[in-house]
N, C-alpha and C positions, 0 to 999 in steps of 0.2 A: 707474868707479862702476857700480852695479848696484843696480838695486831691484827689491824682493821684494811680495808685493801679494796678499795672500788677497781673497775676495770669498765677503762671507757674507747670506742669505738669512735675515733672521730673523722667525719670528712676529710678526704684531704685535704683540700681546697681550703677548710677553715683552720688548720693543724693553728696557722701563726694567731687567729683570734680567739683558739680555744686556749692558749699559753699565754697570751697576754692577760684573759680573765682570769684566768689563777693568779697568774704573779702579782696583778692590781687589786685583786678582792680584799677585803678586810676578812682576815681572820679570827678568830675568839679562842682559840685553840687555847691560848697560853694561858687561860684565863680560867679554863676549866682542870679541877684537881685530878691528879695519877696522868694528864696527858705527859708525853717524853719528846717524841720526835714525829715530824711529818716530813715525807719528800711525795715531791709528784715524778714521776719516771718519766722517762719519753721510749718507747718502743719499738717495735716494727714496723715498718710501712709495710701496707700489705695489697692490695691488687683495689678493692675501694675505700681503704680506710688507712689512720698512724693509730697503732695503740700505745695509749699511755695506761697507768696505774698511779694510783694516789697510796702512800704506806704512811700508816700514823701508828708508831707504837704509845701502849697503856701499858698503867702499872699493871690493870687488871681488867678481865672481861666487866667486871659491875663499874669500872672509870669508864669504858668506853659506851656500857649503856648508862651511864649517867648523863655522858655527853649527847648522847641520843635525843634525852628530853630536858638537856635542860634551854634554855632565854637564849644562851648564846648560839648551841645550835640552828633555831631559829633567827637569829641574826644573821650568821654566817649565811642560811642557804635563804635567806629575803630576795624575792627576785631570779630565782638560781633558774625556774620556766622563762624568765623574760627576755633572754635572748634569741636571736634568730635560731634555727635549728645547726647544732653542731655535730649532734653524733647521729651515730646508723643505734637505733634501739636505747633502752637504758642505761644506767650505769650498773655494773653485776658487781653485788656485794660479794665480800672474803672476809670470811673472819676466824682467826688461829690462835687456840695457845700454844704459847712457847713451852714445849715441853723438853729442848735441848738448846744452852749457848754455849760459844767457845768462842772466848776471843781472846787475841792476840796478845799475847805481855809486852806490860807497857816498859816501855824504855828509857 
């Protein structure tokens, strides 16, 4: 397993139009093989900025650079400079294998 983890800086001022283009974007996510699950977080407020993080679990580090090059990734991020400015800097990539899970029995 491998998870993938952007970390973005967003203005405050724009927090409500940097959530709206997530939530309206079209995704391709589902489309590409070994993806599992995505959430976008919402985080801190902090003195000039709200941090959010985006968490996409893969089956495997090679799903997730699969998804790196393939058609859909370019679909997904088409346009993704064409908004007005939202955040303080880039987005800072993360990326982890899963080398321990522990989940709860199921009931």
């Amino acid at each position: 397993m491998y998870i993938a983890m952007n970390r973005f800086k967003v203005i405050k001022a724009e927090a409500e139009a940097f959530e709206t283009l997530w939530r309206e974007r079209q995704s391709h996510l589902a489309t590409v093989p070994g993806f599992q699950v995505f959430h976008m977080l919402k985080g801190p407020e902090r003195e000039d900025h709200r941090l959010y993080s985006s968490h996409t679990v893969w089956a495997s580090k090679q799903a997730f650079e699969g998804w790196t090059t393939s058609e859909a990734f370019r679909a997904s991020h088409r346009g993704a400079g064409g908004t007005k400015p939202l955040y303080l800097g880039h987005p800072e990539f993360e990326g982890f294998e899963v080398i321990q899970t522990i989940e709860a029995p199921a009931s």
